[in-house]
C-alpha positions in Angstrom: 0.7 33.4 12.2 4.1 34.2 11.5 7.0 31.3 10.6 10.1 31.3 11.8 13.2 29.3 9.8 16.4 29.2 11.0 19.5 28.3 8.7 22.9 28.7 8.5 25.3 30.1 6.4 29.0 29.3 5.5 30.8 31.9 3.1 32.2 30.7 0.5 35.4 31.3 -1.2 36.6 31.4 -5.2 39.2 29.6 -5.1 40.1 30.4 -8.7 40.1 34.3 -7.4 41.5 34.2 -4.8 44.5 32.1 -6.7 45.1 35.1 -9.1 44.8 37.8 -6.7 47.5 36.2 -4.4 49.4 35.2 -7.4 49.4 39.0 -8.7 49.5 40.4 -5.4 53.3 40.3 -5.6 54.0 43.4 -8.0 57.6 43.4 -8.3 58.5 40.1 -10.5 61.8 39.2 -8.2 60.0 38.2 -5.7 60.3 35.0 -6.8 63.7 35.1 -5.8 62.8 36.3 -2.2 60.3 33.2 -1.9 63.1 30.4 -3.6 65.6 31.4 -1.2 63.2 31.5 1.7 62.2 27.9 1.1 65.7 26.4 0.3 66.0 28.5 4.2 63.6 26.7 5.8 64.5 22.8 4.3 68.0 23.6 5.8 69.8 23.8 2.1 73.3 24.7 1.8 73.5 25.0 -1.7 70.8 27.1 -3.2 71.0 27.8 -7.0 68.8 30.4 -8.9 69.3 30.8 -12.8 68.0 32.4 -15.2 67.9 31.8 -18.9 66.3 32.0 -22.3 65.2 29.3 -24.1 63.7 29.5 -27.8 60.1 27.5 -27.4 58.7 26.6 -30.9 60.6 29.8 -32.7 59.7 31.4 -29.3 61.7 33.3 -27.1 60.6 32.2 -23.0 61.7 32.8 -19.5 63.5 30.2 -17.6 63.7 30.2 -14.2 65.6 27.0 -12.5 66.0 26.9 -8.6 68.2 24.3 -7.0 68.9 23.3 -3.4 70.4 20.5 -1.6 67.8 20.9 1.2 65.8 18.1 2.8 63.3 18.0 0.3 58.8 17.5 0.6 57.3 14.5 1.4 53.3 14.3 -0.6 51.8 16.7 2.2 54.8 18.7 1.9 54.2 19.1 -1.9 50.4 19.6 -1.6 51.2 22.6 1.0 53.6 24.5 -2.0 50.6 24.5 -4.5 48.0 25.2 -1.6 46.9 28.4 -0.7 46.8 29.4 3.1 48.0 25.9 3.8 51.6 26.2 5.0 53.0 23.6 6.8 56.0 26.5 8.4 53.0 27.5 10.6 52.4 24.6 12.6 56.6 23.9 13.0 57.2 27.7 13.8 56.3 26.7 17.3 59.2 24.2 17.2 61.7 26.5 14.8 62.1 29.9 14.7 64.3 30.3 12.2 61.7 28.9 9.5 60.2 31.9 7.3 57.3 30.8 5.5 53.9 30.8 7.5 51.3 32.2 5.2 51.2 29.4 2.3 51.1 32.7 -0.2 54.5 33.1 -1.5 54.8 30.1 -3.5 51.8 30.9 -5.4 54.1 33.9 -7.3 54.9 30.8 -9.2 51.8 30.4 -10.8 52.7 33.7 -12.6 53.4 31.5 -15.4 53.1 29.1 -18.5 54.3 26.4 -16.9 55.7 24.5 -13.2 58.1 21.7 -13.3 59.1 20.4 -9.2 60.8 18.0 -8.3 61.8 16.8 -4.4 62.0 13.7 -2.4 62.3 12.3 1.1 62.8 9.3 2.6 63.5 7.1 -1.0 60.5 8.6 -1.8 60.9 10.9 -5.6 57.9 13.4 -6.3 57.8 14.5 -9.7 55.2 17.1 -10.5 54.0 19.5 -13.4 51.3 22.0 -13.5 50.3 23.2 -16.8 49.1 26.9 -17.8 48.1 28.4 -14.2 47.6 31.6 -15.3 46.1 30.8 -18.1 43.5 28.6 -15.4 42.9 31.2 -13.5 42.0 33.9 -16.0 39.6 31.4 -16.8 37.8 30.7 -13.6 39.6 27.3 -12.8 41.9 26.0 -10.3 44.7 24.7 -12.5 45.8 20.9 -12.3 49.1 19.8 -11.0 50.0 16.4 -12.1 51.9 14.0 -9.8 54.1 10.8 -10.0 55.3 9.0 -7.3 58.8 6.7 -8.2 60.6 5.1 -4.9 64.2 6.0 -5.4 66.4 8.5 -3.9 66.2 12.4 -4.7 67.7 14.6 -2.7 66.3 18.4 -2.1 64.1 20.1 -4.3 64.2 21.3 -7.9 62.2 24.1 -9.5 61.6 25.1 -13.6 59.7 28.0 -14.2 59.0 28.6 -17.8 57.2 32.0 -19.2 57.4 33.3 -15.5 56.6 37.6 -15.6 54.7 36.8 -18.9 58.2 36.2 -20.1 59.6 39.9 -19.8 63.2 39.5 -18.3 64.2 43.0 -18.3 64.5 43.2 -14.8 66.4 39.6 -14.6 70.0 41.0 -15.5 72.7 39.7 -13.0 73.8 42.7 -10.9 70.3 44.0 -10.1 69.4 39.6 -9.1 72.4 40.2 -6.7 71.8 43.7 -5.5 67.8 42.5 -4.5 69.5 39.0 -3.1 71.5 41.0 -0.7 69.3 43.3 -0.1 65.2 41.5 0.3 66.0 37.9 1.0 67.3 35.7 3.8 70.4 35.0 1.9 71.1 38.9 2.9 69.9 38.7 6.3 72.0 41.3 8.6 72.2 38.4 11.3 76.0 38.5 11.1 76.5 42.3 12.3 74.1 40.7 15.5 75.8 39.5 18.9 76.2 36.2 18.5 76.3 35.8 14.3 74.3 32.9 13.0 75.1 29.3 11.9 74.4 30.6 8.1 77.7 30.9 6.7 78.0 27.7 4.8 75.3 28.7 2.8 76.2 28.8 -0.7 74.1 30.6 -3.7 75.2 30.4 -7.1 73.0 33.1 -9.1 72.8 33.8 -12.7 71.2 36.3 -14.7 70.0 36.2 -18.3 72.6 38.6 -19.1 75.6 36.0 -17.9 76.4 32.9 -19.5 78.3 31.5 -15.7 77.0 31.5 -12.4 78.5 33.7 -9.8 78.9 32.2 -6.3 77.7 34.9 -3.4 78.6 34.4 0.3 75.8 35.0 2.8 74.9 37.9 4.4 74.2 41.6 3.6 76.8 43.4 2.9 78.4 47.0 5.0 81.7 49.0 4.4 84.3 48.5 7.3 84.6 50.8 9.8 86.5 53.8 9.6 89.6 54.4 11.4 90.2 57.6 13.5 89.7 61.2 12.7 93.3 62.1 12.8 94.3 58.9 9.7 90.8 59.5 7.9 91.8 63.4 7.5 95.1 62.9 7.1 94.3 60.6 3.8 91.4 62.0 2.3 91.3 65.6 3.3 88.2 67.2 2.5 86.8 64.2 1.4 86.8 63.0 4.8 83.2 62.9 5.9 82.3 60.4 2.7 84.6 58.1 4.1 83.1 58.2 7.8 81.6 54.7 8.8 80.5 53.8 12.2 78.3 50.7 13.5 75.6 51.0 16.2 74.3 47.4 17.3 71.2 47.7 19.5 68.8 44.5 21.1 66.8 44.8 23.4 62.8 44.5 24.1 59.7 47.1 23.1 59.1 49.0 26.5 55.4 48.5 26.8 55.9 45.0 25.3 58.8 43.3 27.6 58.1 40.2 25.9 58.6 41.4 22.6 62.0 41.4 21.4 64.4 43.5 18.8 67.7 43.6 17.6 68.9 46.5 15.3 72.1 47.2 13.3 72.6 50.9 12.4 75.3 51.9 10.1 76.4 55.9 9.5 78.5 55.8 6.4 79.6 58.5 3.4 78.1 58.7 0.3 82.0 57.3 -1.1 81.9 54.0 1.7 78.6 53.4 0.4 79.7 53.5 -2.9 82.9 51.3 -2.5 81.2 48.5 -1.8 77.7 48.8 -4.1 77.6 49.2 -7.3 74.5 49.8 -8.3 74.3 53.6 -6.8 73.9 56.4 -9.4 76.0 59.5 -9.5 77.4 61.7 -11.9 80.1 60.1 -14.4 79.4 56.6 -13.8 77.4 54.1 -15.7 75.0 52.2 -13.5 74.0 48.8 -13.9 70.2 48.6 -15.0 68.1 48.9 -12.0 71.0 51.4 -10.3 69.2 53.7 -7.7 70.1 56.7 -5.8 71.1 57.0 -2.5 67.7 58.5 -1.3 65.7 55.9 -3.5 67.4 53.0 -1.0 68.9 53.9 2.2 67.6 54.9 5.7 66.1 52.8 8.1 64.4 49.6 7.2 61.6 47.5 9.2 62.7 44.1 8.9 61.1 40.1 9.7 62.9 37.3 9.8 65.8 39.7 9.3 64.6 40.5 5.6 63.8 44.1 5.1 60.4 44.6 4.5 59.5 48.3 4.8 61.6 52.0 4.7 60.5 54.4 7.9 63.1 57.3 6.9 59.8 59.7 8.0 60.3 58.1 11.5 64.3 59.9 12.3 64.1 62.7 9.7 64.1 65.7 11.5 66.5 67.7 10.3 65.8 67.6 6.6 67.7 64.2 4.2 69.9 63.0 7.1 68.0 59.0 7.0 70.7 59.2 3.6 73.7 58.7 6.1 72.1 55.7 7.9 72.1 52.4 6.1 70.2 50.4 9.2 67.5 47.7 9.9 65.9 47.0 12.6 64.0 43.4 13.3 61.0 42.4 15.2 59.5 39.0 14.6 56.1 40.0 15.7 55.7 42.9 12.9 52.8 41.3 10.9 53.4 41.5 7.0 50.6 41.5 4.3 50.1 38.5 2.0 53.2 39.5 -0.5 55.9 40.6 2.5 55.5 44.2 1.1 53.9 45.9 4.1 54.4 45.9 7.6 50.7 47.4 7.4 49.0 44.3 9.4 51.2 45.0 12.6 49.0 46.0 15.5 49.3 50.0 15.7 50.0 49.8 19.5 53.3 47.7 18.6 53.7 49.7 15.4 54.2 53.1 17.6 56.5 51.4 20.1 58.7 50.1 17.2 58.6 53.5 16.1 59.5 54.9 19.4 62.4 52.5 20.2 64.1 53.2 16.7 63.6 57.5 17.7 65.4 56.8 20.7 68.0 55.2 19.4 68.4 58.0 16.5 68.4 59.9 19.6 71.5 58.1 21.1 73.2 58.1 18.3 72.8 61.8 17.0 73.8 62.9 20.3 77.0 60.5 20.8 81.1 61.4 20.5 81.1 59.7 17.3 78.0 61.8 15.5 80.1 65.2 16.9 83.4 63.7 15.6 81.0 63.3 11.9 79.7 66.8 12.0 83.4 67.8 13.0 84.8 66.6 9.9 81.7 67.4 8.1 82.8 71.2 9.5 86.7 70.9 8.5 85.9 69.5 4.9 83.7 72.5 4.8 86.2 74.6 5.8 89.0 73.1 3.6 87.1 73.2 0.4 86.2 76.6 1.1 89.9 77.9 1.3 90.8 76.0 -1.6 87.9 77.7 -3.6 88.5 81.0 -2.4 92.5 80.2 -3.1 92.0 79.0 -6.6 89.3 82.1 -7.1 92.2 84.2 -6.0 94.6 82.8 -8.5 92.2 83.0 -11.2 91.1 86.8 -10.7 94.4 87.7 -10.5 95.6 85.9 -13.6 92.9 87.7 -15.3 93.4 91.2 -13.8 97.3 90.9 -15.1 95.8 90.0 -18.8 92.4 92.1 -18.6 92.2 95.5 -21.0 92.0 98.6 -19.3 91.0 102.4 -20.1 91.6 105.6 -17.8 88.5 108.1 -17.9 89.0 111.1 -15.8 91.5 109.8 -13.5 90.0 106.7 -12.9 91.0 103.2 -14.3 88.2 101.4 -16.0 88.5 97.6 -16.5 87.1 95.5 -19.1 83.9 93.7 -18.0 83.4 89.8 -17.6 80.1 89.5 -17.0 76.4 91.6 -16.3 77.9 93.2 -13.2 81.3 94.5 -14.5 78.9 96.1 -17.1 76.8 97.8 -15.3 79.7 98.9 -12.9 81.6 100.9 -16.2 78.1 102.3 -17.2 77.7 103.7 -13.2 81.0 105.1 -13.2 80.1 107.1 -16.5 77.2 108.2 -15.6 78.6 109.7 -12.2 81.9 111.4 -14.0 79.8 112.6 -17.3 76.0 112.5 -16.1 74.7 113.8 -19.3 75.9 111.5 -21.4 73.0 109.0 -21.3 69.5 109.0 -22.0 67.9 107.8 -19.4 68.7 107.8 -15.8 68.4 104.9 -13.4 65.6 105.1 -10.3 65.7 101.4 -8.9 68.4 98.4 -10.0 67.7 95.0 -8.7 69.9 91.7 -9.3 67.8 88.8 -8.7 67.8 87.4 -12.1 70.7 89.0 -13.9 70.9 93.3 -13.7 67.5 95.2 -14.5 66.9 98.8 -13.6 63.9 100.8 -13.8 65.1 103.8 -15.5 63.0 107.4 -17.2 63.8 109.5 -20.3 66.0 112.2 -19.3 65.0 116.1 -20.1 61.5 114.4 -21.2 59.6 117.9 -20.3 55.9 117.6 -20.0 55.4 114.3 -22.2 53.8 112.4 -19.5 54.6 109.4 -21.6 58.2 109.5 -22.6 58.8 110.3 -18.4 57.0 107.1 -17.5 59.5 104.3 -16.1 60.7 101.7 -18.2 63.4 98.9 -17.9 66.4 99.0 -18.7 68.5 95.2 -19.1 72.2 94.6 -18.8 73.8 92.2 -21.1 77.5 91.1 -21.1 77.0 89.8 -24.5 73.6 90.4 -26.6 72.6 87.2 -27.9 69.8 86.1 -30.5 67.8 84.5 -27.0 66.9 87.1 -24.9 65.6 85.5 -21.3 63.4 88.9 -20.4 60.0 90.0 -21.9 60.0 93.2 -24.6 57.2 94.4 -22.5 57.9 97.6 -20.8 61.6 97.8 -22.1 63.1 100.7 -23.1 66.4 99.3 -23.8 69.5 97.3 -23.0 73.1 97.8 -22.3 75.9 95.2 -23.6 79.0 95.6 -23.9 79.4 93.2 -26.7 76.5 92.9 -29.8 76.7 89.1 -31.2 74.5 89.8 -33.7 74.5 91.1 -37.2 71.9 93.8 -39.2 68.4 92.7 -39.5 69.1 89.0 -37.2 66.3 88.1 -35.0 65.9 88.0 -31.2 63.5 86.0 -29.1 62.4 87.2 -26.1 61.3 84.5 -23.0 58.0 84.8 -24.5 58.5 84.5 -28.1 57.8 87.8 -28.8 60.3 88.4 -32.0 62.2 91.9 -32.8 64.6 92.2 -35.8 67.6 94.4 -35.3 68.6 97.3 -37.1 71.6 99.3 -37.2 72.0 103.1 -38.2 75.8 103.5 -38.9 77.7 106.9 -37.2 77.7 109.8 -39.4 78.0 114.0 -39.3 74.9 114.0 -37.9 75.1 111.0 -35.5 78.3 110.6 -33.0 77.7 107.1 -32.5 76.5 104.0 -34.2 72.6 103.2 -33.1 71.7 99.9 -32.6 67.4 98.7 -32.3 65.1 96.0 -31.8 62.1 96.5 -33.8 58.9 95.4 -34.6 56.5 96.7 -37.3 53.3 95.8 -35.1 54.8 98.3 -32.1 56.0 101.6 -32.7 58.1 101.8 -29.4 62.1 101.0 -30.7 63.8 98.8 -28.4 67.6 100.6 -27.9 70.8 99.0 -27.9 74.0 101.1 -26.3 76.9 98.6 -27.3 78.8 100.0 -24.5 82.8 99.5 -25.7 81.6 100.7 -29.2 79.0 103.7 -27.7 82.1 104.6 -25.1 85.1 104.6 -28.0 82.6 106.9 -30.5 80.8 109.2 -27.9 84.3 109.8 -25.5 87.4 107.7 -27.3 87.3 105.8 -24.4 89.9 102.3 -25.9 90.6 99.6 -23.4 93.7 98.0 -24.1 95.8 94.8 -22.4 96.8 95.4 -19.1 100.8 95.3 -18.4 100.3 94.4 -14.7 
């Protein structure tokens, strides 16, 4: 007979585990700074500070992190919910308050990325003081770590933070202008609620920041931070010319609700700007001839369109309105749905439904739509298309000058009725050695079958008069060289020889081909018996002589062809 038990089962959790993989979850170390101003948010602060120092630690150097605010401050439940994990207080009052951030209970524990947590709030007379000792150090090794509480009954007011060995003390990243730049950029305290209709009750919020690489606190106003618009076409021509187009900025404010959501709601801030706007009012861009602040990025590294919660950028969706190649670098634009779902360390919008995902992304290709298709986009590409034009003439104007400032000092020689000019590069050689060839054909000793220019001059060329040898009548290269140097950027294979019009080389130097293969060069002076002075790249190993026609030497011997300086 068969027995039958029934049970049940409750999974359980590690709590040490699942600690540490929260804690380490969050991979960039200024998070921390996202989740302090977030909470001095949400307890209604007006005066946040965040500083950051080193302190020496028995002959040892440590990270301090000290966070301040003036906000209302955590009663004991309050307290127990900021060491918790999972157990956030926010998410029973978001029903009440919108504006609060925190709901998970998992950005606090980036805190226990450290040596050491001193807190200390109040409420209501009440004065909490609490420490927790070594937490990562705890959790490496299995255990929940402690946190130590003492209760006093007088009056503190908001909440204070210490942080000491935070990021296993590496501060690299802590330097003031990138704190500022990620402040303005990934926390509330640079929430884009100001460019919205209507603005937000946020502007008397203080912070005072300091990095480790300041010794006083800078104090930053709220909000993230856009150029002013331009003016019109007509006045941003007229003063920048063909710079024009970096100087473009134009807002686009959108809100509204997701079409197959109606009760789902958005609003959106899309800013066109130049590369020069953008740069007038951020520092930490890199471009050519300007020393960036540690952590600087480039304009593709940063801009585009951002998904954003709680007004906070979360998550770049450039893929979502590229279409015509790197255009996502002209927006600088956010767009902000409170029901996008973010992973346990704000990094993702990954645990958003996909139904609501692929209206978000529709909404935000229509409105790309609207605005690449609007007066204001034509009047962009329209300067875009003048500044074009302008910098064109001026090239082709200063290319004119330059040519014919060179023409009235170049050398010339007259051959047969025609005028000859010195050469200034591969192509004015090879033009002299065509116009030889044509008015004395004979002259030299090989003649040309196929010439291509994609990388430099090269010509396939055969031994003239080579009679039955099938091998001196097989096709070789030939290479054009302004100026022979030691570093030759062709292969020795299949060469028969190269035409320069200057040699900078001396008897028996080396030359390097893109290979490595290495020839020596030898010279055999002009005598009774030779017309001209030879000039080859050997190699003992190879039998085949590479030959050198210098061709203002090889043209003075062979036909007392001179160039001499032009008189106009």
């Amino acid at each position: 007979m068969i027995k039958i038990q029934k049970s049940t089962l409750v999974p359980e959790v590690n709590p040490s585990r699942e600690f540490l993989e929260i804690a380490s979850d969050f991979s960039n170390p200024l998070d921390i700074v996202r989740e302090a101003v977030s909470n001095s948010f949400d307890a209604k602060a007006t005066e946040i500070y965040i500083l950051f120092s080193i302190i020496s630690e028995r002959g040892r150097k440590k990270l301090e992190i000290t966070i301040r605010d003036n906000g209302e401050g955590m009663d004991y439940n309050g307290l127990k919910s900021f060491f918790d994990l999972g157990n956030s207080l926010r998410r029973d009052e978001k029903s009440e308050d919108t504006s609060l951030i925190g709901e998970k209970g998992h950005g606090t524990k980036i805190y226990f990325n450290s040596e050491k947590v001193y807190l200390t709030t109040g409420t209501k007379n009440i004065k909490l003081s609490a420490v927790m000792d070594n937490p990562l150090g705890y959790l490496y090794e299995g255990e929940v770590p402690i946190v130590e509480v003492e209760e006093t009954n007088e009056s503190f007011n908001g909440t204070f933070i210490q942080v000491v060995g935070y990021n296993n003390n590496e501060r690299d990243v802590f330097n003031h202008d990138r704190l500022k730049d990620y402040i303005f950029w990934f926390t509330k305290f640079g929430s884009f609620e100001n460019e919205i209709s209507g603005g937000t009750d946020y502007n008397n919020v203080k912070l005072f920041l300091k990095g480790v690489d300041r010794d006083n606190t800078e104090e930053l106003t709220f909000g993230h931070k856009f150029p002013l618009e331009s003016g019109s076409l007509e006045k941003l021509f007229d003063k920048h010319v063909a710079d024009a187009p970096d100087y473009f900025v134009k807002k686009w404010l959108f809100e509204g609700t997701l079409r197959k959501f109606p009760d789902i709601k958005y609003q959106s801030v899309f800013y066109v700007e130049g590369n020069k706007a953008k740069r007038s009012f951020n520092n930490m861009i890199r471009r050519s001839g300007y020393t960036a602040p540690e952590g600087a990025y480039t304009v593709q590294e940063r801009y585009g369109i951002w998904l954003s919660k709680d007004f906070i950028p979360v998550q770049r969706k450039n893929e979502w309105i590229t279409s015509r190649g790197s255009e996502y670098t002209k927006f600088h634009a956010f767009f902000n749905c409170q029901d996008i779902k973010l992973t346990a360390n704000r990094g993702s919008v990954d645990n958003t439904s996909g139904e609501i995902l692929e209206e978000i992304k529709n909404t935000i290709k229509e409105i790309y739509l609207k605005i690449t298709e609007s007066v204001d986009w034509e009047n962009l590409e329209y300067l875009e298309e003048q500044s074009h034009a302008y910098i064109s003439e001026k090239k082709e104007s200063r290319d004119f000058d330059r040519r014919k400032n060179f023409i009235n000092s170049t050398k010339v020689a007259e051959y047969k009725n025609v005028v000859l000019r010195e050469p200034r590069q591969e192509q004015g050689v090879f033009a002299i050695y065509h116009a030889i060839d044509l008015l004395t054909p004979e002259l030299f000793p090989f003649e040309i079958v196929d010439y291509d220019t994609h990388a430099g001059i090269d010509v396939l060329a055969r031994i003239k008069n080579s009679g039955v040898d099938l091998e001196r009548s097989s096709f070789r290269f030939v290479e054009f060289k302004h100026l022979l140097k030691e570093n030759f950027n062709h292969s020795f294979k299949r060469l028969y020889g190269i035409v320069c019009w200057k040699l900078n080389l001396k008897n028996d130097d080396t030359v390097k081909d893109v290979f490595g293969s290495i020839r020596k060069l030898k010279c055999v002076p002009k005598t009774t018996d030779k017309s001209y002075t030879q000039y080859f790249l050997e190699d003992e190993r190879d039998p085949h002589r590479i030959e050198i026609i210098v061709l203002e030497e090889f043209l003075q011997e062979k036909l007392e062809i001179v160039f001499k300086r032009s008189k106009g």
